[in-house]
C-alpha positions as CSV (number, residue, x, y, z in Angstrom):
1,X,14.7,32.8,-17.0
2,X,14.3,36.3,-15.7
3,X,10.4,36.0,-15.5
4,X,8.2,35.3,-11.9
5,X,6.6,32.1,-12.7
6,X,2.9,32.3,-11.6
7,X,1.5,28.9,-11.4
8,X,-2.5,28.1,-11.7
9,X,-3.2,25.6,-9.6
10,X,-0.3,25.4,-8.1
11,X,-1.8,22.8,-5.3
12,X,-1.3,20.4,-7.6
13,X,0.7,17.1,-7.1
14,X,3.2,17.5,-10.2
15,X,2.5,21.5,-10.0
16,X,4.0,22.5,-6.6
17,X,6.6,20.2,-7.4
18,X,7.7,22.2,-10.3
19,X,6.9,25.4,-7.8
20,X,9.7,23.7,-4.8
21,X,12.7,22.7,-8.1
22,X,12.4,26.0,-9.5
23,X,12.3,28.1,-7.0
24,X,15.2,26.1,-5.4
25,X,17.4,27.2,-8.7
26,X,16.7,30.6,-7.9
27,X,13.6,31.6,-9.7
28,X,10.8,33.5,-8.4
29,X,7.8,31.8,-7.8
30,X,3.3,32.2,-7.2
31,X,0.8,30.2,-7.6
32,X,-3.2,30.4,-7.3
33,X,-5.4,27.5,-6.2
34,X,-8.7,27.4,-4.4
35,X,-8.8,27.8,-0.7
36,X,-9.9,24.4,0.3
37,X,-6.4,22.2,2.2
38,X,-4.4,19.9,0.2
39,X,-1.4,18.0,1.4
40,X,1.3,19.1,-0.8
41,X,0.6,23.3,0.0
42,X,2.3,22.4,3.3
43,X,5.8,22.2,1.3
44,X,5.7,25.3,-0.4
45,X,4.1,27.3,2.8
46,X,7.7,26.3,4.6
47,X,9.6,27.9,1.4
48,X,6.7,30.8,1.4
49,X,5.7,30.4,-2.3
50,X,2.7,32.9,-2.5
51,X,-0.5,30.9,-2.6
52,X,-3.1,33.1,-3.8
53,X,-6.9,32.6,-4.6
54,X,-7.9,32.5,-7.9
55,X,-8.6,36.0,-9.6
56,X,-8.0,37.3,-13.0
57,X,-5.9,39.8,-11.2
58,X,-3.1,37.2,-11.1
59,X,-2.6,37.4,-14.7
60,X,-0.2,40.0,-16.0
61,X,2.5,41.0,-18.3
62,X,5.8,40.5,-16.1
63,X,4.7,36.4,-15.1
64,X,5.5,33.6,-17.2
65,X,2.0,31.7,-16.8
66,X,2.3,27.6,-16.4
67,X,-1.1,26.3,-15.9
68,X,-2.6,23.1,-14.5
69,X,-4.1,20.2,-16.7
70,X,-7.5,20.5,-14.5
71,X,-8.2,24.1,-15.4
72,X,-9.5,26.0,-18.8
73,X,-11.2,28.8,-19.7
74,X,-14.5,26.9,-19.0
75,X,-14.0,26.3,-15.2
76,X,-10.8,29.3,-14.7
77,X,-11.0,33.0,-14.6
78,X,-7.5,32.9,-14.5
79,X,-6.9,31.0,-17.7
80,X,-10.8,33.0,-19.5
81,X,-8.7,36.1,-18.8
82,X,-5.5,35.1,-20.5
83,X,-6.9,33.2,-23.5
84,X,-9.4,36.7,-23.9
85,X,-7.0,39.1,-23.2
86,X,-3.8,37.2,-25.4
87,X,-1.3,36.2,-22.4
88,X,0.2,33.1,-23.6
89,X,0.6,29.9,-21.2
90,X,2.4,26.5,-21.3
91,X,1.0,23.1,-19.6
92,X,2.4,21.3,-16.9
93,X,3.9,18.5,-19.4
94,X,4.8,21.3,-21.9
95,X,7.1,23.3,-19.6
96,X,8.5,20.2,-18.2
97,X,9.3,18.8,-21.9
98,X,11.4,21.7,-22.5
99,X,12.8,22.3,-18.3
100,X,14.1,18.1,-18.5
101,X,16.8,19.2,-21.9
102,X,19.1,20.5,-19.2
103,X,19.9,17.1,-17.9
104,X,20.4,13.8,-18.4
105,X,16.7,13.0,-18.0
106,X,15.5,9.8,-16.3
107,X,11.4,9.4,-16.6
108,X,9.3,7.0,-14.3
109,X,6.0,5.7,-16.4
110,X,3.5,3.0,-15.6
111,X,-0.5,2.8,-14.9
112,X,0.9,1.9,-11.2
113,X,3.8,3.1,-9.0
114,X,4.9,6.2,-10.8
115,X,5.5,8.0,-7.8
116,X,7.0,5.2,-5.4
117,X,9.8,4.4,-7.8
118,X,10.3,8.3,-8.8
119,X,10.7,8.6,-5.2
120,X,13.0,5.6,-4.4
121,X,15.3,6.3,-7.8
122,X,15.2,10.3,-6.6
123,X,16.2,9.1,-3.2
124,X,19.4,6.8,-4.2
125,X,20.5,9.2,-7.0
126,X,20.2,12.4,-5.2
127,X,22.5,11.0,-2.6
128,X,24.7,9.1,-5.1
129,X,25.4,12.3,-7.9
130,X,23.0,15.6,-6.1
131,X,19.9,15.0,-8.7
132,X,17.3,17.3,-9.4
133,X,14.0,15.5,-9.4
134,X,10.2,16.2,-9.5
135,X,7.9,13.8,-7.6
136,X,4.1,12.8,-8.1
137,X,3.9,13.3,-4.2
138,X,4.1,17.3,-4.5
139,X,7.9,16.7,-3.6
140,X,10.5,18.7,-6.2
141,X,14.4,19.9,-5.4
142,X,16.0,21.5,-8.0
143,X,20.0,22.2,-8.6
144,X,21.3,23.5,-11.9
145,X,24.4,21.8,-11.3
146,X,22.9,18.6,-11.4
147,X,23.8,16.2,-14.5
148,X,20.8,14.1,-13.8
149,X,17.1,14.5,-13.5
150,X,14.5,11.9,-12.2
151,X,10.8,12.9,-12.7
152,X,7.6,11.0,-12.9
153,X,6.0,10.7,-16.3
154,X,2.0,10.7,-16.7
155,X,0.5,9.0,-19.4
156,X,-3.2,11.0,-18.7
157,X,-4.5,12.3,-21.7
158,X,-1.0,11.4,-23.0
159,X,0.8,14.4,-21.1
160,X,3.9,12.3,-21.1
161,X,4.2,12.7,-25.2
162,X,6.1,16.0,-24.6
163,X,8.8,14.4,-22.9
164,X,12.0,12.6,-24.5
165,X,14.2,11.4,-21.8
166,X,17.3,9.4,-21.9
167,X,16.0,6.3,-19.8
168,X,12.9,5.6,-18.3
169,X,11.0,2.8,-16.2
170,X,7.8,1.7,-17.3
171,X,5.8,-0.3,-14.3
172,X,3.1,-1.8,-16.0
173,X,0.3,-1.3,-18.8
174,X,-3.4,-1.4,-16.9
175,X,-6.5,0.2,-17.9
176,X,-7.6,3.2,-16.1
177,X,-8.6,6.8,-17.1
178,X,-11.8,5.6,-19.1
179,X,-12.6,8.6,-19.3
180,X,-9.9,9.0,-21.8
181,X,-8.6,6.0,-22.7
182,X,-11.4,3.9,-24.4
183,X,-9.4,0.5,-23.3
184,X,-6.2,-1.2,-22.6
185,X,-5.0,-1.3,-26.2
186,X,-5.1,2.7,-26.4
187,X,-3.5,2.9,-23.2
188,X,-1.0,0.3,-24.9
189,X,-0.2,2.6,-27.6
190,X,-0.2,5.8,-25.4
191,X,3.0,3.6,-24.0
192,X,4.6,2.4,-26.8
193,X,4.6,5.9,-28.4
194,X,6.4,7.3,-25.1
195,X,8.8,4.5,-25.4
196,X,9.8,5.1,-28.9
197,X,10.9,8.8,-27.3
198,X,13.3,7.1,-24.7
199,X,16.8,7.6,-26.4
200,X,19.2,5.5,-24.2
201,X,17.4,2.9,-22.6
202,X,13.6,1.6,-21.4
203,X,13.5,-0.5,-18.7
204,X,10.1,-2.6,-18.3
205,X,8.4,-5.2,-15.9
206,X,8.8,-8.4,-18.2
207,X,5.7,-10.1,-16.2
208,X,3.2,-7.6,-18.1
209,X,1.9,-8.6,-21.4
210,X,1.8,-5.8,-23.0
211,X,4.8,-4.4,-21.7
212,X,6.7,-7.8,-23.4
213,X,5.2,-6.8,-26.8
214,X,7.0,-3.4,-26.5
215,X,9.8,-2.7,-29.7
216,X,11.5,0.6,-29.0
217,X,14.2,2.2,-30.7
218,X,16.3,2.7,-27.8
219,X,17.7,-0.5,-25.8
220,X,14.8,-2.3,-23.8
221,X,15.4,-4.2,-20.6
222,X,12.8,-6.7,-18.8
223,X,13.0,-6.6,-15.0
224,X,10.9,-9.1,-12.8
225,X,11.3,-12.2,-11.1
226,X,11.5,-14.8,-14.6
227,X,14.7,-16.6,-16.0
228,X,13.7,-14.6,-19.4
229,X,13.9,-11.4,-18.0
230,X,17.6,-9.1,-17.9
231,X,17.2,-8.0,-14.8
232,X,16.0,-10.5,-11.8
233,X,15.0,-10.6,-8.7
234,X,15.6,-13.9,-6.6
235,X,15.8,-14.8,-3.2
236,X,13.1,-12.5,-2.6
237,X,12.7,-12.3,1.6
238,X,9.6,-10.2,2.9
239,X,9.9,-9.5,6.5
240,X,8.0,-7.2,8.9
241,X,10.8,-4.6,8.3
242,X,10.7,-4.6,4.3
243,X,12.3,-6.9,1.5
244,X,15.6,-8.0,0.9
245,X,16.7,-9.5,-2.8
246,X,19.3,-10.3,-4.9
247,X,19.9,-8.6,-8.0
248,X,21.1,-10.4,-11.5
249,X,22.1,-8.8,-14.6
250,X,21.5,-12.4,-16.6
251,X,24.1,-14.5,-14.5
252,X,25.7,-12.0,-13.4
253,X,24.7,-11.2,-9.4
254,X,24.9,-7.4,-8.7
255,X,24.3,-7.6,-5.1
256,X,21.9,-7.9,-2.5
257,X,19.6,-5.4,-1.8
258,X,17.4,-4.0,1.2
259,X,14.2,-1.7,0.9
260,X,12.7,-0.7,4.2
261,X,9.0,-0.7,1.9
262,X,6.4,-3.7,1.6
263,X,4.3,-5.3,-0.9
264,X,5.8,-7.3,-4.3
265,X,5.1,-4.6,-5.6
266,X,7.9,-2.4,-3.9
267,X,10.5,-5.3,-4.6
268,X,9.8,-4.5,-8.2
269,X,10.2,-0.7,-7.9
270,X,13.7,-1.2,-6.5
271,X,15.0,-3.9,-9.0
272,X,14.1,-1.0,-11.8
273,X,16.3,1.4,-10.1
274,X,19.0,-0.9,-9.9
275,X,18.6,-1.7,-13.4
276,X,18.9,1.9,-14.2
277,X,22.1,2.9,-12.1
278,X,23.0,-0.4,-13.4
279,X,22.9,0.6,-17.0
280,X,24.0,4.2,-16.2
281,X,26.9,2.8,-14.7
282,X,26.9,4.3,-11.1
283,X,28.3,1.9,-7.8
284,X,25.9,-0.1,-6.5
285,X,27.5,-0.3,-3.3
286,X,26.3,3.5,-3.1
287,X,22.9,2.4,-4.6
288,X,22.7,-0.2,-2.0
289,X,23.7,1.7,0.8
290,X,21.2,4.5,0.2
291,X,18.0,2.5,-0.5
292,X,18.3,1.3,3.2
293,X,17.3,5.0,4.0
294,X,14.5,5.8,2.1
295,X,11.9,6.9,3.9
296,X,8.7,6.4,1.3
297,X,7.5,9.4,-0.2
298,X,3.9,11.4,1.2
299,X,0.2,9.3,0.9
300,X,2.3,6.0,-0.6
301,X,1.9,3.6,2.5
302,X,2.2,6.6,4.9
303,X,1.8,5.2,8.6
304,X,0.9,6.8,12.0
305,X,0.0,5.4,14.8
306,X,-2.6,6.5,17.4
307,X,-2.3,4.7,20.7
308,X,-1.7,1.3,19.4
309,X,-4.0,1.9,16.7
310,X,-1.8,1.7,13.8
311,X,-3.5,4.1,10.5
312,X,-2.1,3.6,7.1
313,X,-2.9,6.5,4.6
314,X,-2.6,5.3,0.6
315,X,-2.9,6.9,-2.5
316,X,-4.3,4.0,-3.7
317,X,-7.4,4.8,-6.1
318,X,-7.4,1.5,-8.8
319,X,-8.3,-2.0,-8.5
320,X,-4.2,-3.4,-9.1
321,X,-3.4,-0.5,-6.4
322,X,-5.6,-1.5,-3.7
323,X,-4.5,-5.0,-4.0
324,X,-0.9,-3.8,-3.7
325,X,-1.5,-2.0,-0.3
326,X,-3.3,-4.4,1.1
327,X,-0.6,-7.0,0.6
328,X,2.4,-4.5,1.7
329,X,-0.3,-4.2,4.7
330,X,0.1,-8.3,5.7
331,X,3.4,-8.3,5.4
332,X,4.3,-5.1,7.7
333,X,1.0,-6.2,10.2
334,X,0.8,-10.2,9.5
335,X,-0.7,-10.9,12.7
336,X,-3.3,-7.9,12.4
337,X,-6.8,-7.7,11.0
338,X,-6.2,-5.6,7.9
339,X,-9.7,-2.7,7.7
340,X,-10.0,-1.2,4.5
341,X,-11.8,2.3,4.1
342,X,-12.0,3.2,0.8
343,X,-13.4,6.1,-1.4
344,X,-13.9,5.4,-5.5
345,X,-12.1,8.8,-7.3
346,X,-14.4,9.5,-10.1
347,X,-18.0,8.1,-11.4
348,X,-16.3,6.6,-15.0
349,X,-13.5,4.4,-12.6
350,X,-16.3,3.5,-10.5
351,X,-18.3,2.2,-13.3
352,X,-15.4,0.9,-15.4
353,X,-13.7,-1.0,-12.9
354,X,-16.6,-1.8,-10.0
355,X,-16.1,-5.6,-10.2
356,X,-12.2,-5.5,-10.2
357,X,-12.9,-3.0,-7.0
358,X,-15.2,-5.6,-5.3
359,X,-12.3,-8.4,-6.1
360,X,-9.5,-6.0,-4.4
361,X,-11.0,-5.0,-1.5
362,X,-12.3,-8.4,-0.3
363,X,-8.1,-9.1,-0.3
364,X,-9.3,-7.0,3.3
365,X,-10.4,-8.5,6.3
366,X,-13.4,-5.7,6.5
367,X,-14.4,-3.4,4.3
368,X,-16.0,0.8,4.6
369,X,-16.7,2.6,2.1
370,X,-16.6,6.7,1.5
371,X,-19.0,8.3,-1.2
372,X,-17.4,8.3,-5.0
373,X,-15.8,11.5,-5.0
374,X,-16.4,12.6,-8.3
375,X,-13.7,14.7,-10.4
376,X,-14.1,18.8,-11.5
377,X,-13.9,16.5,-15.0
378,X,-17.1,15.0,-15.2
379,X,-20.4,15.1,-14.0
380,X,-22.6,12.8,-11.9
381,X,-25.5,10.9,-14.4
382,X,-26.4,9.2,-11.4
383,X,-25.5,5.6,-12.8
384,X,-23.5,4.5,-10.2
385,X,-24.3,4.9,-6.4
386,X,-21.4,3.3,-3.6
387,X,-24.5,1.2,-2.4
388,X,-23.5,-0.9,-6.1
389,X,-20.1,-1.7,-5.2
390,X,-20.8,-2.2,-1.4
391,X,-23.4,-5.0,-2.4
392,X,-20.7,-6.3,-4.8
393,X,-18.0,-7.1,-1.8
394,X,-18.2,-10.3,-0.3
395,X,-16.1,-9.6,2.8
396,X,-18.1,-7.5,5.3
397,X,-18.7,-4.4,3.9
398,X,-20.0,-0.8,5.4
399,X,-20.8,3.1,3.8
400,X,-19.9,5.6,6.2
401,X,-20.0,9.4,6.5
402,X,-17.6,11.8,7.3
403,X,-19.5,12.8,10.3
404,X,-19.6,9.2,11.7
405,X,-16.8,7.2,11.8
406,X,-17.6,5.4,14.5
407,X,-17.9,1.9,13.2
408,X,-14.7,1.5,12.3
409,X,-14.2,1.2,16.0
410,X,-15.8,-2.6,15.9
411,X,-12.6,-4.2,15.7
412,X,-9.4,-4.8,18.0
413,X,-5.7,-5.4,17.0
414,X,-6.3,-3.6,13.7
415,X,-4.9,-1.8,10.9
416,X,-7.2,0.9,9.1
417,X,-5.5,1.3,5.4
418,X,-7.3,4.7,4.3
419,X,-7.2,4.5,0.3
420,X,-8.3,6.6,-2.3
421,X,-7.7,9.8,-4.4
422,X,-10.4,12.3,-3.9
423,X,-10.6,14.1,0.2
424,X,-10.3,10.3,2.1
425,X,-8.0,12.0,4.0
426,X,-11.4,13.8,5.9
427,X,-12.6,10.2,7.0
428,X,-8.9,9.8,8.1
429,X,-8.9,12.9,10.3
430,X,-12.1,12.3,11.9
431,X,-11.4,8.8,13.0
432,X,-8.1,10.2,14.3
433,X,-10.1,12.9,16.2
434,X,-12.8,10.3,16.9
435,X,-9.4,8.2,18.7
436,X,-8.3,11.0,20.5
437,X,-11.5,11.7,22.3
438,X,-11.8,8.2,23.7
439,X,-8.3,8.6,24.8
440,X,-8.7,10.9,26.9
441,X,-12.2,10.2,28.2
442,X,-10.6,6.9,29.5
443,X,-7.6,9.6,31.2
């Protein structure tokens, strides 16, 4: 690898992950992206990876050109100008295929969680054997000493068919991506194809349906909270500072273990990871010790807190996602109201999943709603309007601009869970400001 890498759209989650690992092992490293902010540039400003706008200028013979899975010819000068002018470029999913054969590879799947448990398993294992590992959160570290590599494995568009790891977790099978996937039994087979690639050993949630029809050629283990399952969670305690469970292997207790995260969901996450240093045969005791630190990983039940206004920021853009964070939300903040402001990501989820959306959010106390962002992927027919879902919500629901944000501030003792996928984040800041203004008026 004596080429610069130049990476087009590099502001991407998986993308300026890649960007942090490689440069870490020495590599020199640019990207492009447009101009507008997005959380995960802030990591590779403090290593100052080049951002650059977009311009066909980018492109020439001394980079090695890995491009985005958003961008083509049809919406990228960067990418018209290579395809015209015969500069070769790999995918995201392509370059990683080939990047993961260094190590012993260990891939986090699933419609749900990806980037939670890649997170958690990265955390325990980097500090257990100094893994290299590549995070949905914009988060990478590479080492090329490292034996073992934890990265998160997309199933959009099937990006994870590249990839032939040794293990890997599969969360769960859920529909999602209909503008792809035409329903749940293609996203079925999307998974059971990537699990026929696993080599040493697939670990799934035994609860899913479709998960438990899964045959792979590799050794499959259930983990969940049932008698049939290999690995089980029992004893589960959920308290205000996260979840504590013991871990079987069949009869065999492995230990009990502490994650300072909330919701079932993350009781799950961390059962997987056990399974896998389990299986891999690390100590547990090390395991153990170092999922008490984990400190989440960025817009995954990230909290701040504003007076004693407490803001949760969430990732969370899918019906089984938004239940999840509201329950992690009433267990952290039982005695609060629980205010969910919420922005659909894309017009096809919207229309796909409305009524599953309406059914999530009235998990809430109170309900706002953003305008559907809608993806660089499709274009708005106008059959869906966030007026349809608003009417849909039986809990007391609101649509609110970025420019005013003030009635959220019609409650007391609350917590405001910001979800969503597309620029929530801008109704999240101007509340904040919106906070900060009454604050000091009152001084």
């Amino acid at each position: 690898m004596s080429k610069k890498y130049h990476f087009i759209g590099i502001k991407g989650a998986g993308m300026s992950a890649l960007a942090l690992l490689l440069s870490q092992m020495g590599e020199e490293v640019q990207g492009s992206d447009s101009t507008d902010y997005y959380f995960t540039q802030r990591g590779l400003e403090l290593v100052d990876i080049p951002i650059l706008p977009f311009d066909e200028k980018n492109i020439t013979a001394d980079v090695e050109l890995i491009a985005g899975n958003a961008f083509h010819a049809s919406n990228n000068v960067e990418i018209a100008f290579a395809e015209k002018n015969g500069f070769k470029y790999k995918r995201y999913h392509e370059f990683l295929g080939e990047f993961m054969k260094r190590f012993t590879s260990i891939g986090v799947a699933g419609a749900h969680g990806k980037t939670s448990t890649t997170g958690l398993l990265s955390h325990v294992l980097n500090y257990a054997t100094n893994a290299s590992y590549l995070i949905g959160d914009g988060t990478g570290k590479g080492d090329a000493e490292s034996e073992y590599f934890v990265f998160e494995s997309d199933e959009y568009e099937r990006h994870f068919m590249p990839y032939h790891p040794e293990y890997s977790i599969i969360t769960n099978v859920d529909f999602d991506h209909p503008d792809y996937f035409t329903d749940v039994e293609d996203v079925y087979s999307a998974f059971y194809d990537y699990a026929n690639q696993v080599t040493k050993g697939v670990f799934a949630y035994g609860e899913d349906e479709h998960l438990r029809r899964l045959e792979t050629k590799a050794p499959l283990y259930f983990y969940g909270f049932e008698d049939n399952d290999d690995y089980i969670a029992k004893n589960v305690e959920r308290t205000t500072d996260g979840s504590t469970f013991d871990a079987y292997y069949h009869d065999e207790k492995l230990g009990t273990f502490k994650v300072p995260t909330f919701g079932k969901h993350n009781v799950l996450n961390a059962l997987a990871v056990v399974g896998v240093a389990h299986q891999i045969g690390f100590d547990l005791e090390d395991i153990k010790e170092h999922m008490l630190t984990f400190p989440g990983v960025k817009r995954r039940f990230t909290e701040k807190k504003i007076n004693d206004v407490v803001i949760i920021d969430d990732f969370a853009h899918h019906p089984t996602e938004i239940a999840a964070t509201i329950d992690a939300a009433r267990q952290k903040y039982p005695e609060r109201e629980i205010v969910a402001v919420f922005q659909p990501h894309t017009f096809t989820r919207t229309i796909a999943l409305i009524d599953e959306f309406a059914e999530s959010l009235n998990l809430a106390d109170a309900v706002y709603l953003a305008e559907i962002y809608g993806s660089a992927r499709e274009v708005d027919h106008g059959d869906v309007k966030i007026s349809d879902l608003a009417e849909k919500i039986e809990k007391p629901a609101q649509v609110v601009t970025v420019d005013n944000v003030s009635p959220l501030l019609n409650h007391e003792n609350a917590v405001y869970v910001f979800m969503g996928a597309g620029d929530i984040q801008k109704y999240e800041y101007a509340f904040e400001k919106l906070l900060a203004q009454l604050t000091n008026n009152v001084q």
